[in-house]
Residue frames as a rotation matrix with the C-alpha (Angstrom) as fourth column:
UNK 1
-0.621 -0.551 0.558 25.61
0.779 -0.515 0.358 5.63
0.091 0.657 0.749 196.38
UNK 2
-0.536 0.594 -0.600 22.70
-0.149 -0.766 -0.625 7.96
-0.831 -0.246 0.499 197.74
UNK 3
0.196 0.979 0.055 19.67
0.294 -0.005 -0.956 9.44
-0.935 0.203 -0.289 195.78
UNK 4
-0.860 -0.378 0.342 20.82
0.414 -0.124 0.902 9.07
-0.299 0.917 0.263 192.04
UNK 5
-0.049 0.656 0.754 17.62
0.990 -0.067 0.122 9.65
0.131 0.752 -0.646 190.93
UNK 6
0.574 0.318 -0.754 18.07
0.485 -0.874 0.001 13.53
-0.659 -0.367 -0.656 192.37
UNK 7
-0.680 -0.675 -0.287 20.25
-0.167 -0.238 0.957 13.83
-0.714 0.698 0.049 189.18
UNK 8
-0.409 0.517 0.752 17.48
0.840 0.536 0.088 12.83
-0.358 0.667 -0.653 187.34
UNK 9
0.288 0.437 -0.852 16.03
0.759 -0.647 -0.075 16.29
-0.584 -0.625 -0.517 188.07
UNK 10
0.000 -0.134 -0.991 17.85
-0.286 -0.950 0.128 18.54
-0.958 0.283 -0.038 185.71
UNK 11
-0.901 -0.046 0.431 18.17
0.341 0.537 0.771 16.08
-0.267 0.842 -0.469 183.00
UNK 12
-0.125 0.991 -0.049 14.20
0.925 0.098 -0.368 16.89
-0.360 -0.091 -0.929 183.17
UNK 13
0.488 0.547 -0.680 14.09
0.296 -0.837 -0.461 20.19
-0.821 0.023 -0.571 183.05
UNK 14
-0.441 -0.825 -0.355 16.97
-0.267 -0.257 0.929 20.43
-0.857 0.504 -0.107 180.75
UNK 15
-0.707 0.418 0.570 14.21
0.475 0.878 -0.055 18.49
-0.524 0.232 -0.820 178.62
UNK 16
0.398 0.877 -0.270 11.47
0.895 -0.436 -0.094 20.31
-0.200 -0.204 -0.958 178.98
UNK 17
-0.155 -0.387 -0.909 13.81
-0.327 -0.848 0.416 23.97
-0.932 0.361 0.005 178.53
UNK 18
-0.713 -0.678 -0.181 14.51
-0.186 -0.066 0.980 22.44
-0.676 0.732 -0.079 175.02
UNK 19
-0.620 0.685 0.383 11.06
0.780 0.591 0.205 20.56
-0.086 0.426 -0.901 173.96
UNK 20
-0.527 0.657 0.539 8.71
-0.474 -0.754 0.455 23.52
0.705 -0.016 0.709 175.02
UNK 21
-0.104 0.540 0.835 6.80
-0.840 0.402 -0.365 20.81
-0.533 -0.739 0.412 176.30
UNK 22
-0.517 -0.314 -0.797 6.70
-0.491 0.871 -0.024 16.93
0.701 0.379 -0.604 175.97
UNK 23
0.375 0.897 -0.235 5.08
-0.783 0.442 0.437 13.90
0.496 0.020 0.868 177.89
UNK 24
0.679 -0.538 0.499 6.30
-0.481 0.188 0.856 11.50
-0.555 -0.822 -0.131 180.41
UNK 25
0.568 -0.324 0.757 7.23
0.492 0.870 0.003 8.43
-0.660 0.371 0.654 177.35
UNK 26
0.901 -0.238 0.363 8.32
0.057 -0.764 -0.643 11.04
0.431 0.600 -0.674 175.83
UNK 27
0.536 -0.561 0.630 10.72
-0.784 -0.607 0.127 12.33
0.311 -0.562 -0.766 178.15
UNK 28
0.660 -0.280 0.697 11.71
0.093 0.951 0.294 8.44
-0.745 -0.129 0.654 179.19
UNK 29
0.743 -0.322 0.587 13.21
0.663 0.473 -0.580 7.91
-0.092 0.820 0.565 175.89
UNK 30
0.604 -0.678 0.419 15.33
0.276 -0.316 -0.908 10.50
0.748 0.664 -0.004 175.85
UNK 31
0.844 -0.479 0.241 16.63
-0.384 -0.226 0.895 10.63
-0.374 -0.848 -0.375 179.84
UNK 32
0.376 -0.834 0.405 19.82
0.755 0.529 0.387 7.95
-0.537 0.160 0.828 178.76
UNK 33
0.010 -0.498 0.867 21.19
0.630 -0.670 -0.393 11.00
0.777 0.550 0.307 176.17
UNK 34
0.034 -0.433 0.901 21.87
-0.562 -0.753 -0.341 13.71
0.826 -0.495 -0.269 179.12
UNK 35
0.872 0.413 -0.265 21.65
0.224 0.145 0.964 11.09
0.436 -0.899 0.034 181.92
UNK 36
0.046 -0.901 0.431 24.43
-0.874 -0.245 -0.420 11.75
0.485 -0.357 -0.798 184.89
UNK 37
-0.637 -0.547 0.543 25.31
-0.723 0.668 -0.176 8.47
-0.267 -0.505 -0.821 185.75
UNK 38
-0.800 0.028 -0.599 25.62
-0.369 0.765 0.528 4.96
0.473 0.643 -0.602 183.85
UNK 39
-0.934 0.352 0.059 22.83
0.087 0.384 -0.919 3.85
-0.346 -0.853 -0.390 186.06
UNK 40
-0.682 0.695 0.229 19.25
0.569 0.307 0.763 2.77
0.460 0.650 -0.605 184.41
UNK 41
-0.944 0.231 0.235 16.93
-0.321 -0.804 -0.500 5.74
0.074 -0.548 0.833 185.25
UNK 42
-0.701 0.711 -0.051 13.70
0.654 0.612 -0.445 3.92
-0.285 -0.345 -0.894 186.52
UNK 43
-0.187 0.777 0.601 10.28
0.447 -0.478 0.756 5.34
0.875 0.410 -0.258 184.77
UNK 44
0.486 0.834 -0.261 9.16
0.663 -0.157 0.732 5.55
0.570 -0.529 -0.629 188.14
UNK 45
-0.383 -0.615 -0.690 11.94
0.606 -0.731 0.314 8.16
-0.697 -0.298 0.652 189.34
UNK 46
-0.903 -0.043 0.428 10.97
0.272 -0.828 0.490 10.36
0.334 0.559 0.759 186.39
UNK 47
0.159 0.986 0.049 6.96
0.472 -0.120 0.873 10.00
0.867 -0.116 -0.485 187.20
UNK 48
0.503 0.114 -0.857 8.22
0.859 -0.178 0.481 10.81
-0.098 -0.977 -0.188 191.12
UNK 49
-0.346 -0.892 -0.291 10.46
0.870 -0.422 0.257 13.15
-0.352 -0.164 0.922 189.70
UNK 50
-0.613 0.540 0.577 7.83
0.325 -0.493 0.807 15.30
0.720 0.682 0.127 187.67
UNK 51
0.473 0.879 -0.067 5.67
0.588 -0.258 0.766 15.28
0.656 -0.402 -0.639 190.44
UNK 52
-0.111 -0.767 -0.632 8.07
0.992 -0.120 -0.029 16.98
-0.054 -0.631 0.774 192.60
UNK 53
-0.741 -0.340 0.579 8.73
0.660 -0.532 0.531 19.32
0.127 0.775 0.619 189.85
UNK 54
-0.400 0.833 0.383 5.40
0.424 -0.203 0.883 20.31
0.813 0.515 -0.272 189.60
UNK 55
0.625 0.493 -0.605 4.27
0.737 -0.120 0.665 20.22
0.256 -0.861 -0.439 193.55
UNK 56
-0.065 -0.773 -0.631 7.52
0.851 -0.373 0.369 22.76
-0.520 -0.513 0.683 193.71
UNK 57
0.759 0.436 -0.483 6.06
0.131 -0.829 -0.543 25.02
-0.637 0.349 -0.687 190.73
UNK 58
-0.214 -0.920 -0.329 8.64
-0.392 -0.227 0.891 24.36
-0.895 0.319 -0.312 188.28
UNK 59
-0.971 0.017 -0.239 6.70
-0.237 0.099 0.967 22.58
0.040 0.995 -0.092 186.09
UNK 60
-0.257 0.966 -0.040 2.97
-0.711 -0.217 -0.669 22.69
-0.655 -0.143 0.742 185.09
UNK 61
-0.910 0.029 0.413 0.81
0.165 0.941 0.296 19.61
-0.380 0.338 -0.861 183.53
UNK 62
-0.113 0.988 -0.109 -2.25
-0.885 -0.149 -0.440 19.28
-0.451 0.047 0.891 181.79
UNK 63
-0.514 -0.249 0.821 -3.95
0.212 0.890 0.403 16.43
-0.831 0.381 -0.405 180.18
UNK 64
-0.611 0.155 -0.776 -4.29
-0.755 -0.410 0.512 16.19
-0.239 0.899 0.367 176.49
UNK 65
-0.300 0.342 0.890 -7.06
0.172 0.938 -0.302 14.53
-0.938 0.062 -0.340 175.15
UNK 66
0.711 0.674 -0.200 -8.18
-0.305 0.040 -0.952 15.84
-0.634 0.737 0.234 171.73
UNK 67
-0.409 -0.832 -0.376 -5.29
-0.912 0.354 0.207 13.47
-0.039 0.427 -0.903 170.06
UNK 68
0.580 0.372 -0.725 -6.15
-0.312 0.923 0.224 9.83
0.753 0.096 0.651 168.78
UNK 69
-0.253 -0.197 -0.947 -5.42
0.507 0.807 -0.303 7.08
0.824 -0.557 -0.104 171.62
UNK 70
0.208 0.310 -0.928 -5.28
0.967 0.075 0.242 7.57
0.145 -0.948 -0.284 175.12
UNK 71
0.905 -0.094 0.416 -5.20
-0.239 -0.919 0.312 10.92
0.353 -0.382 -0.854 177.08
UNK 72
0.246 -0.923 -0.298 -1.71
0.616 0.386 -0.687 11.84
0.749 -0.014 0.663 177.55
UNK 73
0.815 0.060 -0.577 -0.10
0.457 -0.678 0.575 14.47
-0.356 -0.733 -0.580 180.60
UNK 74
0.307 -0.810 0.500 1.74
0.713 -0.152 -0.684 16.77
0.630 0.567 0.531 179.10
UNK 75
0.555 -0.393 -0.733 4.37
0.782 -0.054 0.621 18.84
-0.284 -0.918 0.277 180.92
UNK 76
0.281 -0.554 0.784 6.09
0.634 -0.506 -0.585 22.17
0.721 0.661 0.208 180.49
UNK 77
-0.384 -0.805 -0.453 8.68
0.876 -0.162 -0.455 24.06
0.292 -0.571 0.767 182.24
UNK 78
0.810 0.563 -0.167 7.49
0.587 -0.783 0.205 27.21
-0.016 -0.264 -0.964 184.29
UNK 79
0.463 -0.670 0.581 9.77
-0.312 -0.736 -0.600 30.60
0.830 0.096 -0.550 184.54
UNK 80
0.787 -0.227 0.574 10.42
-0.516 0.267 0.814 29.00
-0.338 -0.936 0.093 188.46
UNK 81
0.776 -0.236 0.585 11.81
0.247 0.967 0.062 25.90
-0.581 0.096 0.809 186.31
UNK 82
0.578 -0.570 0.583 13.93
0.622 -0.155 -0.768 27.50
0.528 0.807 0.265 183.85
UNK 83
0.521 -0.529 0.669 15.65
-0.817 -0.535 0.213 29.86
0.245 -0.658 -0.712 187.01
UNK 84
0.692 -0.301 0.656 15.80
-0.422 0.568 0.706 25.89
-0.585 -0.766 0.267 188.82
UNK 85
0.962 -0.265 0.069 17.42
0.200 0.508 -0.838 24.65
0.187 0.819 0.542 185.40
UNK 86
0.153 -0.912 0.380 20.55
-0.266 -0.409 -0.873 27.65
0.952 0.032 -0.305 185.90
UNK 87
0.448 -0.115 0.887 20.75
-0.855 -0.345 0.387 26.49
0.261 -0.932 -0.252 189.52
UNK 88
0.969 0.195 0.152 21.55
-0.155 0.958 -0.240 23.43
-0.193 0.209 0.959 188.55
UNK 89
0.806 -0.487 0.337 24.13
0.241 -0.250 -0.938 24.49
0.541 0.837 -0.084 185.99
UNK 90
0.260 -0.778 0.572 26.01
-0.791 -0.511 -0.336 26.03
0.554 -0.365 -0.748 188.49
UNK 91
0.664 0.328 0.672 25.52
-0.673 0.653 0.347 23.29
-0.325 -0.682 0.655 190.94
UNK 92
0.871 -0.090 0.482 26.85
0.439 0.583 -0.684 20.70
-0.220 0.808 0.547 188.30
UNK 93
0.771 -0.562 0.300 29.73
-0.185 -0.649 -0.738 23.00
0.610 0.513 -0.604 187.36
UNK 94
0.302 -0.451 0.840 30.97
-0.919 -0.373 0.130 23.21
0.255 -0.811 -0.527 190.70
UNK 95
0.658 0.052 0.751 30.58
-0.428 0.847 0.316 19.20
-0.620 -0.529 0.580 191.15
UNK 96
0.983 -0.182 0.017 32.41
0.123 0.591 -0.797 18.51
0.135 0.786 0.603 187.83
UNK 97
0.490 -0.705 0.513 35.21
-0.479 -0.709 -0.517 20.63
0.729 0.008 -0.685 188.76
UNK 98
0.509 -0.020 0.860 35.16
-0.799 0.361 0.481 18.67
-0.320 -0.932 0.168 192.26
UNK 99
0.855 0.067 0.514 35.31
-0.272 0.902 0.335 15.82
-0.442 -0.426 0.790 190.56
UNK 100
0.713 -0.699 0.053 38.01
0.096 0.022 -0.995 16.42
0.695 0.714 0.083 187.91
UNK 101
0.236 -0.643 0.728 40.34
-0.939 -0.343 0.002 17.63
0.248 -0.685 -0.685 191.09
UNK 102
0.548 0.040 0.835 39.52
-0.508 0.810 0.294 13.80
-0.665 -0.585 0.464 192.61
UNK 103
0.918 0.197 0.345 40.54
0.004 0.864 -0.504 12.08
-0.397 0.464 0.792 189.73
UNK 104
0.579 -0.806 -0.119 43.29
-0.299 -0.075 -0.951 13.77
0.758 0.587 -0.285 188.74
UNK 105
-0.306 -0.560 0.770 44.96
-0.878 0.478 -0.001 13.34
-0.368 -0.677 -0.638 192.93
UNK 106
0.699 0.429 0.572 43.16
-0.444 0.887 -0.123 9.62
-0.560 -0.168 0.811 192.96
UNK 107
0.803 -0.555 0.217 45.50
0.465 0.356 -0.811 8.76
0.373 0.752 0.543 189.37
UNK 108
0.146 -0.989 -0.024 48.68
-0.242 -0.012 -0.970 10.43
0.959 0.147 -0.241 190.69
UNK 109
0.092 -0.129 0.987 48.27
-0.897 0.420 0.138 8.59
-0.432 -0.898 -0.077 194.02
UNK 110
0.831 0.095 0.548 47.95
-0.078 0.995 -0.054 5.73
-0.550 0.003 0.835 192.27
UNK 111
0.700 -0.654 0.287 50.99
0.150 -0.258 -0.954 6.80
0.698 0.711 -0.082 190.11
UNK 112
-0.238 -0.763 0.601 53.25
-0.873 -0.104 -0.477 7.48
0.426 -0.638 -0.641 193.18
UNK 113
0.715 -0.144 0.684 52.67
-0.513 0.557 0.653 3.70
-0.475 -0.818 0.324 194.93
UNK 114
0.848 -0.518 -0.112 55.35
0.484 0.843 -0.235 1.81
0.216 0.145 0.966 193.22
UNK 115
0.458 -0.590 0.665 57.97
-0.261 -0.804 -0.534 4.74
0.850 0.070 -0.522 194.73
């Protein structure tokens, strides 16, 4: 089915547009509420998926330590990231459309075999 996790990708930023800024476990917990596709998004696709993000200048990290427990990395969207967010949008538009078109031929092929 190819590289699902490259859908993972706006779900992120789409994240990160709304939080201000947020943390990977953060950002885990709430991938399943915008994910695209029924498929369990592996931690380690977001962690590979941040770094990406980041090595592409879309999103910027720092670590936080003056909080009780461990030192967390926190993450926040750059102007680059919030441009890559609408590129997305469109992207995503264009595929939904695609796919509504399939489904609707796919169901009235399957409606025209008993003709």
């Amino acid at each position: 089915m190819g590289n699902l996790y490259r859908f993972v990708e706006p779900v992120v930023l789409l994240l990160l547009k709304k939080k201000g800024r947020s943390y990977g476990y953060d950002l885990a917990a709430q991938l399943g509420q915008y994910a695209l596709t029924d498929a369990e998004i592996e931690k380690a696709a977001l962690y590979r998926t941040l770094r990406q993000l980041e090595a592409n200048g879309n999103v910027v990290s720092h670590w936080e330590t003056d909080k009780n427990g461990p030192a967390r990395r926190v993450y926040q969207l750059t102007p680059d990231g919030e441009r890559h967010l609408e590129e997305w949008a469109v992207v995503l538009e264009h595929v939904s459309k695609a796919m509504s078109r399939f489904v609707k031929e796919a169901r009235r092929q399957s409606g025209s075999r008993g003709s």
